[in-house]
N, C-alpha and C positions, 0 to 999 in steps of 0.2 A: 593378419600381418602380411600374407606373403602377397595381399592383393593390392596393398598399400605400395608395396614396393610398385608396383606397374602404374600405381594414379602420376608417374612425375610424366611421363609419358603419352598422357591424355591430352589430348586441345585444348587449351584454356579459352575456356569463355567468361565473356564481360557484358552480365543483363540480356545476354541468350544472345550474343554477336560472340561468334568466333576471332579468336585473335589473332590466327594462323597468318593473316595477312599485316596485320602489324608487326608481328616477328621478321617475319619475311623481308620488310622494310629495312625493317635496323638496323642492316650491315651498311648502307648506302650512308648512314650520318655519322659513320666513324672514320669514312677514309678523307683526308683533307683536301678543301679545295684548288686547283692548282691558283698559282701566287702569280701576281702583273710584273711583281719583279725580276730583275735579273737574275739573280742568287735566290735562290730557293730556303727554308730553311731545314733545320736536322731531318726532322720527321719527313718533310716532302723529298729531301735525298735520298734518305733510306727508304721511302715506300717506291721513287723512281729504278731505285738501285734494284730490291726484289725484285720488282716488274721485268725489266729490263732481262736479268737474270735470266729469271724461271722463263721468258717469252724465248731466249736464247735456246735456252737446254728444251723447250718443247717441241720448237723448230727444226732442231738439229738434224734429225732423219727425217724431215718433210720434203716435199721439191718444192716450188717455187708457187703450184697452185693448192698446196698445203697451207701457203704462210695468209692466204685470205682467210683464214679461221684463226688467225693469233689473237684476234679483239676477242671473240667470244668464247675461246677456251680460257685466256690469262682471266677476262670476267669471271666466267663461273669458275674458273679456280680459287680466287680474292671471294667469289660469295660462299662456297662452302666453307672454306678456313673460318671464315668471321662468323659462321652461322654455329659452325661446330666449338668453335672459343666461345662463344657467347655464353653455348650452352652449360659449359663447365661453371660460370659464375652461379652463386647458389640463389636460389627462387625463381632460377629463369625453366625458358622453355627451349628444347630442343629440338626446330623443325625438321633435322636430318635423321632424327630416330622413325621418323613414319615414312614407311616403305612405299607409299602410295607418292609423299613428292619427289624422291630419291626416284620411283619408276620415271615417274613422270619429269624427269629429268634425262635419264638414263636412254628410254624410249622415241623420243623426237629425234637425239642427235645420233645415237646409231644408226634408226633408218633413214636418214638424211646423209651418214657416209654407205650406205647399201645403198640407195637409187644415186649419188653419185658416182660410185663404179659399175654401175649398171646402165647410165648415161652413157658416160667417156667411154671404157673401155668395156662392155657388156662379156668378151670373149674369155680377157683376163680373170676378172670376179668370175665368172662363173666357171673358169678353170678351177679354184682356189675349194670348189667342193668336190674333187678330184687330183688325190695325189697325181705324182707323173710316175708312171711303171708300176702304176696297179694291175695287178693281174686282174685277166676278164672273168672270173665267175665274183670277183671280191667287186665289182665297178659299183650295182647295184647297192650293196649294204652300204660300203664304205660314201656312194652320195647320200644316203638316209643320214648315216649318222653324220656326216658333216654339215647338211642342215639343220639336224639338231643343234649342233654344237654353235651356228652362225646365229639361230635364233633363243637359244640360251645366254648370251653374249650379255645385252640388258637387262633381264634379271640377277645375271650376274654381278653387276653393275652396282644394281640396289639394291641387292640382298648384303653385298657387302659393307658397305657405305653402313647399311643398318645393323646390321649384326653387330659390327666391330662398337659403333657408340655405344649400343642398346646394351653391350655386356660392358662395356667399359663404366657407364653410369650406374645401372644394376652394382656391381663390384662397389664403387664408392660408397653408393649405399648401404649396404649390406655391410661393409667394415664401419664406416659411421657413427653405421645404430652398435655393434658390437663395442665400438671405444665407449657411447655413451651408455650402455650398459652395463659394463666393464668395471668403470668408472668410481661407482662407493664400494665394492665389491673389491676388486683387484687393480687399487691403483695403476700398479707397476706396469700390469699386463695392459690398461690402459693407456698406458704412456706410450709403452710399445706398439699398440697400435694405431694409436693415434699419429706417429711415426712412418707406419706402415703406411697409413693415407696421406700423408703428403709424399711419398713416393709415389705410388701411386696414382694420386692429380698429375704430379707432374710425367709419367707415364704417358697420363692421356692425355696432356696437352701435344707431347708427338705424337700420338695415337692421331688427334684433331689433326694436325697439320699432315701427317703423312695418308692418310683415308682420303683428303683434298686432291693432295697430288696424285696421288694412283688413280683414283677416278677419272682424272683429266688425262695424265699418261696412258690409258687405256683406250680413252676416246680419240688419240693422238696416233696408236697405233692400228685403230680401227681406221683410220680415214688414211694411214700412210698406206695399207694395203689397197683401197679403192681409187687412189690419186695417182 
């Protein structure tokens, strides 16, 4: 039973073809194409509205050579959300729960805001593993440990992104099986839980939405320091 619980979490494969790449796809056929028209309609207002939005509030403490990554941060922002809502619908698959594409996400664009401050301003970045008015026997430890800490940054990244779904999923499960077994046994307490998991779902669908943003607000505040 308890290994059951971790099969939702495997790669679904179709006749020994992995499907991790169709998943991957999906999110691209639900956002609508832009319209020839003048007037837009509901859907395309509010998906320009969001955008607009969040492209706003991620910008805000950028400078001006910040705002050439507003394409590709508001994207993978729009592709985690919809990858993580997906996964909440039942029989689906959740490509944010494998920690390997969450790295591999995580991994390219930090070190891509690290050699950009080490381009422009090499002096400043490399101030930043060096408080200012460290005493001189502390200079040495205190650089170890803040390159620990710079190179901890993307695991960080995707260890969170993963943890947070993988127990949020886990959770649903687990109450689930307990409503349907609950169920000829103790109605009531069935009821009640069954209850409990639609609180729950709907938990994690801020859970989904908020894991998107932080992970993007993270890589936003990695690149304001390098910029």
């Amino acid at each position: 039973m308890t290994l059951n619980f971790f099969d939702q979490f495997m790669s679904p494969y179709f006749l020994g073809v992995p499907l991790m790449a169709l998943a991957l796809s999906l999110p691209l056929l639900f956002f609508p194409a832009p319209s020839p028209r003048w007037l837009d309609n509901r859907l395309l207002t509010l998906q320009n509205w969001f955008i607009n939005r969040f492209t706003q509030q991620l910008l805000l403490p950028l400078n001006l050579g910040g705002h050439k990554w507003a394409l590709l941060l508001t994207s993978l922002m729009l592709f985690i959300i919809t990858l993580n809502m997906l996964g909440l619908l039942p029989y689906t698959y959740t490509p944010t729960t494998q920690l390997s594409l969450n790295m591999g996400l995580a991994v390219p664009l930090w070190l891509a805001t690290v050699i950009i401050g080490l381009r422009n301003q090499p002096t400043i970045a490399l101030g930043h593993l060096l408080p200012e008015g460290t005493p001189p026997p502390l200079i040495p430890v205190l650089v170890i440990i803040e390159t620990i800490s710079l190179f901890i940054r993307p695991l960080a990244l995707g260890v969170r992104l993963t943890a947070n779904l993988t127990a949020g999923h886990l959770l649903i499960q687990l109450i689930a099986t307990a409503a349907f077994v609950l169920l000829p046994l103790m109605p009531t307490i069935a009821i009640l839980t069954t209850a409990l998991l639609l609180l729950l779902t709907l938990l994690e669908v801020a859970v989904a939405m908020i894991q998107a943003y932080v992970f993007v607000l993270l890589l936003s505040l990695y690149l304001q320091e390098n910029v």
